[in-house]
MIBA-514785 format. One record per residue: residue number from 1; z, y, x of N, C-alpha, C, O in turn. Coordinates in Angstrom, 3 decimals, decimal comma. Last residue first. Layout:
// MIBA-514785
NUM; Z; Y; X; Z; Y; X; Z; Y; X; Z; Y; X
...
***
This chain:
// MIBA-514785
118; 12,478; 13,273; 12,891; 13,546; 13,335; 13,457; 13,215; 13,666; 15,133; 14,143; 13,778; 15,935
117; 9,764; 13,596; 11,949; 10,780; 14,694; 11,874; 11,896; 14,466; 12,702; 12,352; 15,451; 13,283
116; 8,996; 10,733; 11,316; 8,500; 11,590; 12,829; 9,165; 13,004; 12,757; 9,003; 13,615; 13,813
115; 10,518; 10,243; 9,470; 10,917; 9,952; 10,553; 10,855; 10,497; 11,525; 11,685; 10,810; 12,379
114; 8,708; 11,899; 7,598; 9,954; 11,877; 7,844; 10,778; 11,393; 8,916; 11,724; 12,084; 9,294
113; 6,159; 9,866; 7,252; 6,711; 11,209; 7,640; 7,887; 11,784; 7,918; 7,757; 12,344; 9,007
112; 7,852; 7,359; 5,921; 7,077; 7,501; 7,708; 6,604; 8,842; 7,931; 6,640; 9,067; 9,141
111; 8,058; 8,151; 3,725; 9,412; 8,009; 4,688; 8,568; 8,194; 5,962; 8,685; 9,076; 6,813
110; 5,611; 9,415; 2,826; 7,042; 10,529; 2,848; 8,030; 9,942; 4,002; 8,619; 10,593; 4,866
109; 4,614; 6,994; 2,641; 4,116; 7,656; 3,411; 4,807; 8,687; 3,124; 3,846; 9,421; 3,354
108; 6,156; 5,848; 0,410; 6,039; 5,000; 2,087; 5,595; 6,030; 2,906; 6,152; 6,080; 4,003
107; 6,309; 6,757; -1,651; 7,655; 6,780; -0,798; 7,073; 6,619; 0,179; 7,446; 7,338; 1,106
106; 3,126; 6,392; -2,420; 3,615; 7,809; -1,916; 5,046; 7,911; -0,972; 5,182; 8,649; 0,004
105; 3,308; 3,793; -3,089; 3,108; 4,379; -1,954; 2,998; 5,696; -1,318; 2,839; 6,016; -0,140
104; 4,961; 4,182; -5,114; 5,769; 3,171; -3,742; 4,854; 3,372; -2,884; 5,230; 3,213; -1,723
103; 3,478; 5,625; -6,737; 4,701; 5,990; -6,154; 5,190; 5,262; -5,411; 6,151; 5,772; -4,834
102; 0,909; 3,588; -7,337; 1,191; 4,761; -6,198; 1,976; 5,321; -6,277; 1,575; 6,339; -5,712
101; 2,466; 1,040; -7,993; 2,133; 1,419; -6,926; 1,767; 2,208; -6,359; 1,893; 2,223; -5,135
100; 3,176; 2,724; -10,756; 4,054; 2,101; -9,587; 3,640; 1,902; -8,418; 4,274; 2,484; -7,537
99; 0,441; 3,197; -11,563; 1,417; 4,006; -11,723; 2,807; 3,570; -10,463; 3,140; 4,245; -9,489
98; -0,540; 0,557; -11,616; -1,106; 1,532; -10,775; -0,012; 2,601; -10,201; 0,331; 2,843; -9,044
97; -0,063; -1,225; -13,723; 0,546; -1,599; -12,443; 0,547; -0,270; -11,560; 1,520; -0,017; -10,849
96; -1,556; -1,164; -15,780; -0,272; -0,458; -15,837; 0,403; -0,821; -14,838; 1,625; -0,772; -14,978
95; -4,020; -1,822; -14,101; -3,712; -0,211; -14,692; -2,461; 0,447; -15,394; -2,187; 1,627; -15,609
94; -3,663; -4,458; -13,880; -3,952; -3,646; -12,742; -3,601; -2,127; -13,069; -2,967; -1,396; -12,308
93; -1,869; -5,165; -16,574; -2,770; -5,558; -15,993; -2,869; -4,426; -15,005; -2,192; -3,425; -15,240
92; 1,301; -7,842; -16,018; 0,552; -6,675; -16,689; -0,803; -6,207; -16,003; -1,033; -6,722; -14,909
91; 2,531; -10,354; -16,018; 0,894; -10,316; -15,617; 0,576; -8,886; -16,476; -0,228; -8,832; -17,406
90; 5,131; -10,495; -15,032; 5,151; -10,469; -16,611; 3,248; -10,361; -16,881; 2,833; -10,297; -18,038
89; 5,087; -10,191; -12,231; 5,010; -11,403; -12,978; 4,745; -11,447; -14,483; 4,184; -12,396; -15,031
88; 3,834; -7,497; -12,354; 2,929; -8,885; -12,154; 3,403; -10,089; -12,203; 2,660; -11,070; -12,226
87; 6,305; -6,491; -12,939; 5,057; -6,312; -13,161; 3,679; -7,255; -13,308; 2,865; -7,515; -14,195
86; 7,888; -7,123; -10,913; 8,263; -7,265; -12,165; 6,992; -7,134; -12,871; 6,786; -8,142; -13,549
85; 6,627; -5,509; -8,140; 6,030; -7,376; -8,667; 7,186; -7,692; -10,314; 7,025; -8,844; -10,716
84; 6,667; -3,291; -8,771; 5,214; -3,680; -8,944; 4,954; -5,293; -9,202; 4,123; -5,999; -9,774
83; 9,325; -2,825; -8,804; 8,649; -2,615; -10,095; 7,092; -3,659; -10,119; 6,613; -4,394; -10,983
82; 9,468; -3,365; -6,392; 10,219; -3,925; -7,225; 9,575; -4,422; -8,385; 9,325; -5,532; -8,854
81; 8,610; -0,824; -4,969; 8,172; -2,190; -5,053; 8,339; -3,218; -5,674; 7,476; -4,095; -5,632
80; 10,313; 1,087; -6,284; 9,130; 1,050; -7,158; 8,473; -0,501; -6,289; 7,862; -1,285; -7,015
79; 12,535; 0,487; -4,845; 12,209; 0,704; -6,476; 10,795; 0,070; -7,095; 10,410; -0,818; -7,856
78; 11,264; 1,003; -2,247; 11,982; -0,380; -2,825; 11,983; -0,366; -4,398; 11,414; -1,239; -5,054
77; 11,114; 3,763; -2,566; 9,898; 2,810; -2,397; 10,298; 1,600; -2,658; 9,566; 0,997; -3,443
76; 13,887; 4,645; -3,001; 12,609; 4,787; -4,214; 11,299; 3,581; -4,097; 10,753; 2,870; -4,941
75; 14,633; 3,910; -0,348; 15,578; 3,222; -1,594; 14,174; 3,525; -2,921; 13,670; 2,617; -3,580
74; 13,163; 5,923; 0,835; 13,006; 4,618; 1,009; 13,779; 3,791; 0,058; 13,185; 2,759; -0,251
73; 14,161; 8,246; 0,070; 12,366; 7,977; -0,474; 12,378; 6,315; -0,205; 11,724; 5,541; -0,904
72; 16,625; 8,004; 0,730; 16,778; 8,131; -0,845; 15,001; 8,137; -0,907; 14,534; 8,021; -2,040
71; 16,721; 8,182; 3,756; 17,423; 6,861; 2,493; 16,945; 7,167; 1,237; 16,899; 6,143; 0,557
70; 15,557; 10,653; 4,119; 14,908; 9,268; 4,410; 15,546; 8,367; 3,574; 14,914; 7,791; 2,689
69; 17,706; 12,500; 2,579; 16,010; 12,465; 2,235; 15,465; 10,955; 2,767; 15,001; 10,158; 1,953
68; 20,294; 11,800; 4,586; 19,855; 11,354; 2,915; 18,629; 11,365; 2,274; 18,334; 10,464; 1,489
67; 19,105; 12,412; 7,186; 19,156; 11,044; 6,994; 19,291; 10,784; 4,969; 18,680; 9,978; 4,267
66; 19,000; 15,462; 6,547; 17,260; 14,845; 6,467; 18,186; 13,387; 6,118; 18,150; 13,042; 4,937
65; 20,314; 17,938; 4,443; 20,901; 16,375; 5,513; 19,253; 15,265; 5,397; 18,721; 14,631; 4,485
64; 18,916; 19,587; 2,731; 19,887; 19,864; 4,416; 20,480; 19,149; 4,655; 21,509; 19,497; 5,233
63; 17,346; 17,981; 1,640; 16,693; 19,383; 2,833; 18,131; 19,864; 3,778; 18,305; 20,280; 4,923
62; 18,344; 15,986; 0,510; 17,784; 16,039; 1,842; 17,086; 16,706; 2,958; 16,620; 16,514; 4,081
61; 18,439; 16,997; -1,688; 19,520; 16,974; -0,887; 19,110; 17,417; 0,574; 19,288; 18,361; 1,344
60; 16,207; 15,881; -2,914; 16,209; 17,274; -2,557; 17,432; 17,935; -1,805; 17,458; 19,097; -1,399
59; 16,469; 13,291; -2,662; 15,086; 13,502; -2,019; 15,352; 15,643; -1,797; 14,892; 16,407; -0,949
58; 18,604; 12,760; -4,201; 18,714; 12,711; -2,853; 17,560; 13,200; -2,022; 17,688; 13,480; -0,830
57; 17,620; 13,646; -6,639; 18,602; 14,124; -6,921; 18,553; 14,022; -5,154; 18,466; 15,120; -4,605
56; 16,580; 11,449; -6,628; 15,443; 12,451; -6,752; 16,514; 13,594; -6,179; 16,149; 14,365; -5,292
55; 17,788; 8,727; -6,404; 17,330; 9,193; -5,892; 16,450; 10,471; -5,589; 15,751; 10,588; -4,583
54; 19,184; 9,234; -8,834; 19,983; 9,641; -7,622; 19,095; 9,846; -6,689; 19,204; 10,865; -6,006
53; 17,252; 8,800; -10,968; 17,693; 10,519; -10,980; 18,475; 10,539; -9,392; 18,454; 11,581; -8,737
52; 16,969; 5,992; -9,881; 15,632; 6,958; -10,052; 16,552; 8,457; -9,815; 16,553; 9,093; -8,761
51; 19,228; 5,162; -10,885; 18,512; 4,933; -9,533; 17,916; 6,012; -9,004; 18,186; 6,733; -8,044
50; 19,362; 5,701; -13,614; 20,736; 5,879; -12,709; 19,943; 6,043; -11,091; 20,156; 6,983; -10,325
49; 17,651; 3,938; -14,275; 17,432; 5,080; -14,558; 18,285; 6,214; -13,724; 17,893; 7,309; -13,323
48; 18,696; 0,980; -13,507; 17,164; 1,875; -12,772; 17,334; 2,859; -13,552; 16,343; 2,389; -14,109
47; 20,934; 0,854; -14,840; 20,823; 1,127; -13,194; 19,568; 1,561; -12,401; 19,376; 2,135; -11,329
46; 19,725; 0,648; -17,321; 20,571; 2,116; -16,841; 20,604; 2,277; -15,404; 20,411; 3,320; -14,780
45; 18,385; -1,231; -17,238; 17,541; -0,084; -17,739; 18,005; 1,117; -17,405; 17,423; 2,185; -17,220
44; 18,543; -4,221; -16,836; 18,811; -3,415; -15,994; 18,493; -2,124; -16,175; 18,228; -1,613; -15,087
43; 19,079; -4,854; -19,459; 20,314; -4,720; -18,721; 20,211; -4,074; -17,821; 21,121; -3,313; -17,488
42; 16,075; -5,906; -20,421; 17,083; -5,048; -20,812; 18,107; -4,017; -20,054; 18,027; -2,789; -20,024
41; 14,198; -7,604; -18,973; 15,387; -6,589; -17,920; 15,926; -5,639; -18,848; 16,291; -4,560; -18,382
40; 11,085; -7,565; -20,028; 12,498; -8,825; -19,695; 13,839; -8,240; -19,181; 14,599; -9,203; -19,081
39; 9,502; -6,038; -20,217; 9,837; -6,712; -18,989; 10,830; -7,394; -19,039; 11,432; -7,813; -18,050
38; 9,893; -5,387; -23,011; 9,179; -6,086; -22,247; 8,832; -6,718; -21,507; 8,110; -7,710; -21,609
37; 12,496; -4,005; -22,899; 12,673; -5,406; -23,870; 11,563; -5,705; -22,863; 11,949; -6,241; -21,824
36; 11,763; -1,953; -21,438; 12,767; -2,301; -20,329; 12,760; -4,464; -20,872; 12,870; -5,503; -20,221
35; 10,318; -1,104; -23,542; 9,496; -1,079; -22,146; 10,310; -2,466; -21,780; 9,870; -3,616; -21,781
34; 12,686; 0,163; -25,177; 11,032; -0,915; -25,637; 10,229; -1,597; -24,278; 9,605; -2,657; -24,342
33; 13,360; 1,814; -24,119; 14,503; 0,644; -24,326; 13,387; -0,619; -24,742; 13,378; -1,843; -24,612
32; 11,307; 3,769; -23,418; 12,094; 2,985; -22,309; 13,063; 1,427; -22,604; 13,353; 0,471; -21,886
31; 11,700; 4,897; -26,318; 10,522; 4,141; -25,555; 10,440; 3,361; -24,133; 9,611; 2,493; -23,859
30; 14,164; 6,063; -25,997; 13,614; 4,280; -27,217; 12,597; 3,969; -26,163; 12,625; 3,045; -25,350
29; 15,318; 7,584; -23,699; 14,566; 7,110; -24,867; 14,333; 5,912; -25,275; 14,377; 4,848; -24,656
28; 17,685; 7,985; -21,600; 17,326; 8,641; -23,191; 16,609; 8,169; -24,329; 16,950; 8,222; -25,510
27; 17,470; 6,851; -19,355; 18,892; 6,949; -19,776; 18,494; 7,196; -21,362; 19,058; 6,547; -22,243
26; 14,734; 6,743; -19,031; 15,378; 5,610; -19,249; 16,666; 5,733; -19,801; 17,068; 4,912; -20,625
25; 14,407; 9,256; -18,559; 13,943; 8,764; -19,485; 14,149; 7,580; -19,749; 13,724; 7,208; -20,842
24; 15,449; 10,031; -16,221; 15,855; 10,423; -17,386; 15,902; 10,047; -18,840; 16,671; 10,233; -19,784
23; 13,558; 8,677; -14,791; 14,755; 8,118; -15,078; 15,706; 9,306; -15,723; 16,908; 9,177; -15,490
22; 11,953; 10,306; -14,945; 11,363; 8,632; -15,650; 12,499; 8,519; -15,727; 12,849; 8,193; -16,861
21; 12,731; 12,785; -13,741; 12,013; 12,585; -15,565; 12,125; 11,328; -15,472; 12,754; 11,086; -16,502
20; 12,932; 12,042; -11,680; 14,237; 12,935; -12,563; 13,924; 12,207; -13,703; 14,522; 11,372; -14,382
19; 10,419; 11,303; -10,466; 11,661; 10,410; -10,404; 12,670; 10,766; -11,789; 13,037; 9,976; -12,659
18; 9,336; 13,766; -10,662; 8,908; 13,000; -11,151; 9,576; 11,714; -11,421; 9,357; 11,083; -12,455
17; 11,196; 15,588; -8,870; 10,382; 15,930; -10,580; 10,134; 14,343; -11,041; 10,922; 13,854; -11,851
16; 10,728; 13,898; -6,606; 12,069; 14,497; -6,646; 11,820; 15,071; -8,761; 12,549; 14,647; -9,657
15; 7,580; 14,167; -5,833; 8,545; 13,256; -6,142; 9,689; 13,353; -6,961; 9,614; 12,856; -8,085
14; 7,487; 17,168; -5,593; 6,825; 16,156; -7,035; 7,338; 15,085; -7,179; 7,664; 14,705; -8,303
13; 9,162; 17,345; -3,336; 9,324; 17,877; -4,638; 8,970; 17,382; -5,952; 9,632; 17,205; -6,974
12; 7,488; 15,617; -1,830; 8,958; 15,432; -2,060; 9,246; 16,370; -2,921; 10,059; 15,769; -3,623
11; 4,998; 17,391; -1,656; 4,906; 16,019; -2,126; 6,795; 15,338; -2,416; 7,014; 14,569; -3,352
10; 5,890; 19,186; -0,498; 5,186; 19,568; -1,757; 5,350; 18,435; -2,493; 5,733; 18,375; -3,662
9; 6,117; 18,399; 2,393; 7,405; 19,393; 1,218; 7,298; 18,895; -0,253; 8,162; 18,402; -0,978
8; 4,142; 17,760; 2,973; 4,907; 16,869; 3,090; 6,061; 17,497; 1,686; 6,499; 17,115; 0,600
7; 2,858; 20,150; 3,026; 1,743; 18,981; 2,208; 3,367; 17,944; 2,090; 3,597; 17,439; 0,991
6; 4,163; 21,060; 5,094; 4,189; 22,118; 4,391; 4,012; 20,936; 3,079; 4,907; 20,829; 2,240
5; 3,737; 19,232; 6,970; 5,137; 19,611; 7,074; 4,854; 20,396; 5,716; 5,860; 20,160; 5,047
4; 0,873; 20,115; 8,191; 0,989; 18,293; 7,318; 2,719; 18,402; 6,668; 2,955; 17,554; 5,808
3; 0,441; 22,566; 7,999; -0,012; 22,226; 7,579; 0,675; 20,680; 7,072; 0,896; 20,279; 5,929
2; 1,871; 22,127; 10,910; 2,710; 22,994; 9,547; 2,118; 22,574; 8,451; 2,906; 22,114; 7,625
1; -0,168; 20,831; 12,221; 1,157; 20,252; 12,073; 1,927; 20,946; 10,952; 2,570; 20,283; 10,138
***
């Protein structure tokens, strides 16, 4: 059990890193403003970057208020589900899909850890 609590930590940290950066990287770079043209969603480039840092920003909160850690992996997993079918409508192919789906499924299995915390 410490063991799966300890693996759990580790993994909301990398999250919490890894979120920061993309959506950092939306607030900052060209290469995001190029992406965002792709997908069609100019406009939405700041509110998902905005998204991303709150939520990472909430994933580490959430060490001392767990209900913000659960809202803020599950608001991510919605993110990134999001992402996966923006994605496939624009028919990108399985491998630039990947990336998104395993962070929406990493949220999933953080939130349903998490619960059983409560």
């Amino acid at each position: 059990m410490l063991q799966r609590m300890v693996f759990l930590d580790i993994l909301i940290i990398l999250l919490a890193v890894s979120f920061c950066y993309y959506g950092l990287a939306c607030l900052f770079t060209r290469h995001m403003n190029d992406e965002f043209e792709r997908y069609g969603v100019p406009k939405f480039k700041r509110i998902i970057g905005s998204l991303e840092v709150l939520g990472a920003a909430g994933l580490l909160i959430g060490y001392f208020w767990l209900p913000i850690q659960i809202l803020s992996v599950g608001g991510l997993a919605l993110l990134m589900f999001s992402g996966c079918v923006l994605r496939l409508k624009i028919r990108d192919s399985a491998l630039q899909i990947l990336p998104a789906f395993t962070l929406m499924l990493l949220n999933v299995w953080v939130f349903f850890g998490l619960l059983c915390r409560l």
